[in-house]
C-alpha positions in Angstrom: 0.0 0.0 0.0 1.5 3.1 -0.7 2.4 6.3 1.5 -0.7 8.6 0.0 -3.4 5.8 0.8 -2.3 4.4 4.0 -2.6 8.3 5.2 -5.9 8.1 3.8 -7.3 5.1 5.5 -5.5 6.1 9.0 -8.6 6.1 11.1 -8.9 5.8 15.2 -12.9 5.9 16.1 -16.0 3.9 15.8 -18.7 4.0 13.2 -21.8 2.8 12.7 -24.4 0.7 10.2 -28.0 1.9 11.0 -30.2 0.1 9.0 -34.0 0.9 8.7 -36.1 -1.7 6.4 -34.2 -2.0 3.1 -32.2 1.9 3.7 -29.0 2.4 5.8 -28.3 5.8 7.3 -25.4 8.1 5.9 -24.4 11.4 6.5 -22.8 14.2 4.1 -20.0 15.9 5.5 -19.6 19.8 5.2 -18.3 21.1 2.6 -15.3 22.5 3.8 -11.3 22.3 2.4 -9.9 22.2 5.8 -11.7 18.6 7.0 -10.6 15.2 6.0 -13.3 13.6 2.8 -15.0 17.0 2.3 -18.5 17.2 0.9 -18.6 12.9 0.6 -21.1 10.6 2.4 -20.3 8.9 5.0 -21.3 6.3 7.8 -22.3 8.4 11.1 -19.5 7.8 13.8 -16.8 10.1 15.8 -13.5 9.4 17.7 -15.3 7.1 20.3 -14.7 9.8 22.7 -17.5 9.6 25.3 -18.6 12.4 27.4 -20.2 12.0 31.0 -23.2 14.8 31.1 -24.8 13.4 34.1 -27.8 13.2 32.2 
């Protein structure tokens, strides 16, 4: 695998599959220059970072 992709495909978090009937749920990210896969669709997910709000 060269340099470029293996950059590409570096990825620490968690994502996830939500599947309703026969659809699965994707989000489109912002269309911004200065975020990684700009304006492409993508499974929802995050860093895995949880966040105790007493809640």
């Amino acid at each position: 695998m060269d340099a470029y992709l293996k950059d590409q495909l570096d990825f620490t978090g968690v994502k996830v599959a939500l599947l309703v009937e026969k659809s699965i749920l994707v989000v489109l990210r912002d269309n911004k220059t200065d975020i990684p896969w700009p304006n492409m669709w993508e499974l929802p997910g995050g860093d895995g970072v949880i966040i105790m709000t007493g809640a």
